[in-house]
Structure formats: C-alpha cells, structure tokens
Backbone as CSV, one residue per row, in Angstrom:
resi,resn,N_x,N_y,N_z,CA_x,CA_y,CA_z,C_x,C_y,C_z
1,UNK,20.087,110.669,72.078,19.691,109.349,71.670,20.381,109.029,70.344
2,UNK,20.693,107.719,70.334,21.093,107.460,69.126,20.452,106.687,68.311
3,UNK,20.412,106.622,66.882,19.380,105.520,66.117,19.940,105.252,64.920
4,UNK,19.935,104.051,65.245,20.380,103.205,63.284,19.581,102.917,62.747
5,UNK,19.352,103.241,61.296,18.572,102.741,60.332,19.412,101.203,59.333
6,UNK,18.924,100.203,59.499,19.055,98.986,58.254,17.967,98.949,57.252
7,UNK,18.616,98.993,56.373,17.818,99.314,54.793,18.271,98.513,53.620
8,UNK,17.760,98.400,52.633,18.000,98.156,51.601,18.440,99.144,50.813
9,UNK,19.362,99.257,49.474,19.967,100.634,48.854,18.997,100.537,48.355
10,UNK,18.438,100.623,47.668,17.291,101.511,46.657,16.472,101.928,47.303
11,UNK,16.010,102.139,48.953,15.375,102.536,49.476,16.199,103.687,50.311
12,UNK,17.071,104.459,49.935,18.019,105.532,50.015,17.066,106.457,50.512
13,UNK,16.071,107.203,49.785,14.609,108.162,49.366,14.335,108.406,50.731
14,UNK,13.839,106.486,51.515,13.127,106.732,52.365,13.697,106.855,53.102
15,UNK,14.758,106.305,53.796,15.759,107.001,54.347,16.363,107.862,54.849
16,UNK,16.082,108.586,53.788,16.930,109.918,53.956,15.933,110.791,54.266
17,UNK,14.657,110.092,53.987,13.205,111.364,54.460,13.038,110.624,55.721
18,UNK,12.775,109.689,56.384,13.067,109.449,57.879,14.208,109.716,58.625
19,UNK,15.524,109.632,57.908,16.831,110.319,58.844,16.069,111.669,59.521
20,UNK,15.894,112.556,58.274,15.250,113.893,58.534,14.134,114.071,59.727
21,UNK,13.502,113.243,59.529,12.250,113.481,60.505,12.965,113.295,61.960
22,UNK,13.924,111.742,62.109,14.052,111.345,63.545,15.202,112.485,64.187
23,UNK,16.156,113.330,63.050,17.265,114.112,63.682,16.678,114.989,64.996
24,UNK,15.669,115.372,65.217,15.196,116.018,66.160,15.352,115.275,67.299
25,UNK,15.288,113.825,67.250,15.601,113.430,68.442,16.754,112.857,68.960
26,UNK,17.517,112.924,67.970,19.451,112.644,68.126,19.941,112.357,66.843
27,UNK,21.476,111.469,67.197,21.920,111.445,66.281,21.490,109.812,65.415
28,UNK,21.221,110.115,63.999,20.804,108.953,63.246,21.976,108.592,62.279
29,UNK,22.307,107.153,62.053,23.285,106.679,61.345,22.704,105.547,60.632
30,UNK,23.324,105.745,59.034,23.154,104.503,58.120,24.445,104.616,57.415
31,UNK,24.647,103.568,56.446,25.742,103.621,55.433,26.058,104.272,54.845
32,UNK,25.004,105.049,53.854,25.337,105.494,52.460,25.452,107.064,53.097
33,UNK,25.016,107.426,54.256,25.148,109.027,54.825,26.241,108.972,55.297
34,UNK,26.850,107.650,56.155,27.853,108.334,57.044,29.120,107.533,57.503
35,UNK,28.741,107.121,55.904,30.706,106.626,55.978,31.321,107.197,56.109
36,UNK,32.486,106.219,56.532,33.907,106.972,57.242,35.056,106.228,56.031
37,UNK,35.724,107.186,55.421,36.735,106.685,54.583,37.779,105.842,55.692
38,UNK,37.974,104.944,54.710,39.419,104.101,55.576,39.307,103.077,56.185
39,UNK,37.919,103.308,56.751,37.429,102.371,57.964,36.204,100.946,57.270
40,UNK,36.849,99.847,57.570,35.542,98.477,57.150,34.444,98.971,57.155
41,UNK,33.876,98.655,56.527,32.076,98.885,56.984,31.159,98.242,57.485
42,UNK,31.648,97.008,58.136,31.169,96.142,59.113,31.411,96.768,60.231
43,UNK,32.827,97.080,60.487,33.444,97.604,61.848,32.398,98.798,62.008
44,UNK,32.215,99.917,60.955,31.557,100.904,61.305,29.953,100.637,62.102
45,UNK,29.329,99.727,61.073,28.140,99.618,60.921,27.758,98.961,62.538
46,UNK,28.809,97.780,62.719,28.291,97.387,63.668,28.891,98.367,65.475
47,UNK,29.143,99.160,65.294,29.638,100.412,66.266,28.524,100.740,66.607
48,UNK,27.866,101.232,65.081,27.025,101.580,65.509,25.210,101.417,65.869
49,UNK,25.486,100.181,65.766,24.143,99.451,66.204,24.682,98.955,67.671
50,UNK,25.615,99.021,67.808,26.574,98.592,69.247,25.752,99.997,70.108
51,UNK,26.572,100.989,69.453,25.846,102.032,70.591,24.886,102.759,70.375
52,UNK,23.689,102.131,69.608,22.682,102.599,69.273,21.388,102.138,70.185
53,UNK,20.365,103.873,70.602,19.504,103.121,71.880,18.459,102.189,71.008
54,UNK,18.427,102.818,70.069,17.139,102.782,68.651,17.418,102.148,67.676
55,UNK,16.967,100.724,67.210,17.787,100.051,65.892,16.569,99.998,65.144
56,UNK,16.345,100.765,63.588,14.808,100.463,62.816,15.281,100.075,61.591
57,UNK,14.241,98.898,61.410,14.648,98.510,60.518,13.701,98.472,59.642
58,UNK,13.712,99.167,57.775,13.139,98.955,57.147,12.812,97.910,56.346
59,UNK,11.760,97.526,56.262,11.825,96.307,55.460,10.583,96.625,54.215
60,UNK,11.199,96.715,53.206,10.418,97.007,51.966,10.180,95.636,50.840
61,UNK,10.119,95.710,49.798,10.094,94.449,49.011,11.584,94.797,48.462
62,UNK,12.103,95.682,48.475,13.952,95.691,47.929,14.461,94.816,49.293
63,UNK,14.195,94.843,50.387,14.833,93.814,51.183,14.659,92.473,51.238
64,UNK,14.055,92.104,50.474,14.443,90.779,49.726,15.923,90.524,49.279
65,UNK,16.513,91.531,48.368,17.458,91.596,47.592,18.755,91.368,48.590
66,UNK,18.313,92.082,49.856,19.766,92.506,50.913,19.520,91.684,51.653
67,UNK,19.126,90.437,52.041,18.390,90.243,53.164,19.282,89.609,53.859
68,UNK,20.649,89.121,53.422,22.082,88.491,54.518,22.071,89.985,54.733
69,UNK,22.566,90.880,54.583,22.838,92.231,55.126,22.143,92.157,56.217
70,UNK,20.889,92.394,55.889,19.770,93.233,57.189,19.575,92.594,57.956
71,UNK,19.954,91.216,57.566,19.650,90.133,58.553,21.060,90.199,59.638
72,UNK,22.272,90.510,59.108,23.141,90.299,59.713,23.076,91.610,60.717
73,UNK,22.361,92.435,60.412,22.340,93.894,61.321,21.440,93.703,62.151
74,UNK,20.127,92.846,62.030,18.944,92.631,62.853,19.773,91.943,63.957
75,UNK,20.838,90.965,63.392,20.851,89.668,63.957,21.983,90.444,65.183
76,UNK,23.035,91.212,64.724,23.710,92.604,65.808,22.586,92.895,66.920
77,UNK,21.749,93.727,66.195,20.733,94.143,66.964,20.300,93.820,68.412
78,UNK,19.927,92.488,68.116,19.392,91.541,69.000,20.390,90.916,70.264
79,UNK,21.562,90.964,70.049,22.978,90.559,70.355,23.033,91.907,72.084
C-alpha cells in the first residue's frame, strides 16, 4: 500500500511520528523525508498522490499558513 501525507512544515514532529506508525503498512511519502534531488517538487509530490492508495491529510492550525499547498494536494487528491 501506498500513503501520502500533506502537511504543513512545522508540523514535521507529527509527521514523522505518524510516517513511523503507518510504515507497517507500506510505503509512506511526504516532502521533507523523501526528496529526490534534481527533480520539481510538484512533479514529485504529485506522483505521488497519483499513485497513492491512501492520501492523509493533516490539518493543524500551521495549515492555515500552507493552505494553497495543501489545498493544491487535497485538490490532486480528489482528481
């Protein structure tokens, strides 16, 4: 199974303590873990919400701050 996390950066923490938890059930992808040098980060990002079975999205009060981002990944998502 695959699963993307959309986040806000300052919520990195939680993140990275839910990456942990869901790895048991495949592979999990966000930005700040699993960039790829060289490559856009739209192109990446949206790959992988492309072939993702699982899209979660956090929404904290820092996603206020990002919210064209997460919105633009929700808005993938849904696509």
């Amino acid at each position: 199974m695959r699963i993307f996390i959309s986040y806000s950066t300052p919520d990195i923490h939680i993140v990275q303590q839910l990456a942990n938890q869901l790895q048991i059930y495949g592979e999990v992808n966000y930005w700040a873990d699993s960039k790829l040098p060289g490559k856009d980060a739209w192109d990446s990002i949206f790959n992988w919400i492309d072939t993702s079975d699982i899209v979660i999205v956090l929404i904290t009060g820092n996603t206020v701050v990002r919210a064209m981002s997460v919105g633009q990944e929700v808005g993938r998502a849904k696509t």
